[in-house]
N, C-alpha and C positions, 0 to 999 in steps of 0.2 A: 297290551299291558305296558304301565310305563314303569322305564327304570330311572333306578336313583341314583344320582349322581355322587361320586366320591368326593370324601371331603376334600376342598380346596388347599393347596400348601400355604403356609402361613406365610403372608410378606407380599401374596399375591396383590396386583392393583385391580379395585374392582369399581367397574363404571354404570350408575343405573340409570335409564335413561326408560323416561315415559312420553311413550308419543302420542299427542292428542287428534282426535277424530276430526276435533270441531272447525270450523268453517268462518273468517271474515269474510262478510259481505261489505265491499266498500261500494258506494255510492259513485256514479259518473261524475257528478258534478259535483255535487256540494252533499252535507249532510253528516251524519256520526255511522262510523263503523260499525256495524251491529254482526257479535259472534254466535252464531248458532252451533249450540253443544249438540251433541250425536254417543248414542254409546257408539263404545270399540275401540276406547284408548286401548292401550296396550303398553306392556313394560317389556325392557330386552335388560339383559347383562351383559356387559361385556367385561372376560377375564381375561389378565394376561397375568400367565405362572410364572413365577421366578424360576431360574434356574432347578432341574434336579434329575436326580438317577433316572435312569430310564427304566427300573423298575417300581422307581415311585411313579413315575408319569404313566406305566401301564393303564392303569384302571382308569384313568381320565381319559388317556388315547380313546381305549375302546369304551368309553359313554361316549364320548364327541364322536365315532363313527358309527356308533348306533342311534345317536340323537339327530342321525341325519334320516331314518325314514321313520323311527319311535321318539312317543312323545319321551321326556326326561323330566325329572321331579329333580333340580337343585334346591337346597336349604341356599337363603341369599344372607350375605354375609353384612353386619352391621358393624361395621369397624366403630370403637369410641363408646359405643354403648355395652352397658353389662344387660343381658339377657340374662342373667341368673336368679334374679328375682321377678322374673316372669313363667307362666307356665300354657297351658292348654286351655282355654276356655272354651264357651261357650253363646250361640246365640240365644237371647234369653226372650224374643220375642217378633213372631213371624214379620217380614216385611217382606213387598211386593217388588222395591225399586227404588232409586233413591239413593244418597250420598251418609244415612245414619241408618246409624244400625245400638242396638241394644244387646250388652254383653250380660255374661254370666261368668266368676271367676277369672280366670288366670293369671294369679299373683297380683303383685303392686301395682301401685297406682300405673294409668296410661300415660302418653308422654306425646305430646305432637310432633311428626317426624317418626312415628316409629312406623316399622314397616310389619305387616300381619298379612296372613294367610288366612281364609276361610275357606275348608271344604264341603265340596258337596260332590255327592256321588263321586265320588274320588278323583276328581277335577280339582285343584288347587285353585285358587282365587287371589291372585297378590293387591293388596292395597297398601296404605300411607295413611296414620292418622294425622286431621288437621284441626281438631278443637275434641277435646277431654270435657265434659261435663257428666261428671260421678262416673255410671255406669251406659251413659249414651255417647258414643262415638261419630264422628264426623268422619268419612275415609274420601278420597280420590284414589282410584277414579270410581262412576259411581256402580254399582251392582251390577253384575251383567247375566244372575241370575236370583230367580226369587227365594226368598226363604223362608221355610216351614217352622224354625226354630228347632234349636238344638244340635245345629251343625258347628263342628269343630273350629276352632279359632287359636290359630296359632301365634302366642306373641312370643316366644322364646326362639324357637327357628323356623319362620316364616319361609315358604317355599314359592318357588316359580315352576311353572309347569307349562312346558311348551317344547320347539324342535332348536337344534342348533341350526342355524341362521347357514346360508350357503348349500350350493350339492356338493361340498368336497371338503374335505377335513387332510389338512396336513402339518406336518410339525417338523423342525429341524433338530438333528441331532448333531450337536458340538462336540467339542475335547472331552476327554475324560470321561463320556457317555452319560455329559449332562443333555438335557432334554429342556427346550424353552418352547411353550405352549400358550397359546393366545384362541379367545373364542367367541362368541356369541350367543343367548340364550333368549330366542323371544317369545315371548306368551302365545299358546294355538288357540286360547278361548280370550 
């Protein structure tokens, strides 16, 4: 069972970082570089909390010490964008594999750059859209499983779902029993 991560304190700095699978082959002598793509990109977070009580930091303490052998469902945070005229959608037509996918709903128009979730069997799926046309989407990275259609698509709070990154979780406690917290969150699928 995975648990969900508490929400983030605001002011937090958050770093997304996708690391690709793919492969340069350079040539010995002469010749053009040629990249060979591979699934298994993969996305991490990396947070670091502001300052705060050590009763606020509780519930994050204990996700980062459980997201060390349980998987974690964070919501990834889009600083600068309004999610509020976004909602739940929908896949609106089966695909096998591939970097587009066809929506159904949720809210306004799409926006390249925005970040979405797609569930399936309750696995989170984080992508990035890269070209908007109507209701067909463009995402990186590409599928890394197939769809039946009608699975959940998250463009309001997009989630990541994976373990916190290291075997050990620890945090310092300052003056006045502020709490300053730093972490990582990388994708298990």
């Amino acid at each position: 069972m995975a648990i969900t991560f508490p929400a983030i304190p605001f002011g937090s700095s958050t770093e997304i970082k996708l690391t690709s699978s793919a492969v340069d082959q350079t040539p010995f002598l002469a010749g053009p570089v040629q990249r060979v793509s591979r699934l298994g990109d993969k996305w991490s977070i990396s947070i670091e909390c502001r300052k705060m009580f050590a009763r606020q930091a509780g519930p994050v303490i204990a996700a980062c010490i459980a997201g060390l052998a349980e998987h974690v469902i964070m919501r990834v945070p889009q600083p600068g964008v309004d999610t509020s005229k976004w909602s739940t959608g929908s896949i609106a037509a089966a695909v096998s594999s591939g970097r587009q996918i066809t929506i159904s709903g949720g809210g306004a128009d799409k926006i390249v750059g925005q970040l979405i979730s797609i569930e399936k069997n309750a696995i989170h799926y984080l992508h990035q859209i890269t070209a908007v046309d109507g209701n067909k989407l463009t995402i990186q990275p590409a599928l890394k499983a197939p769809l039946a259609g009608g699975e959940a698509v998250d463009f309001a709070a997009p989630k990541i779902m994976g373990f916190v990154s290291g075997n050990s979780a620890s945090w310092t406690v300052g003056l006045a029993e502020n709490v300053g917290l730093s972490f990582e969150i990388s994708e298990a699928f």
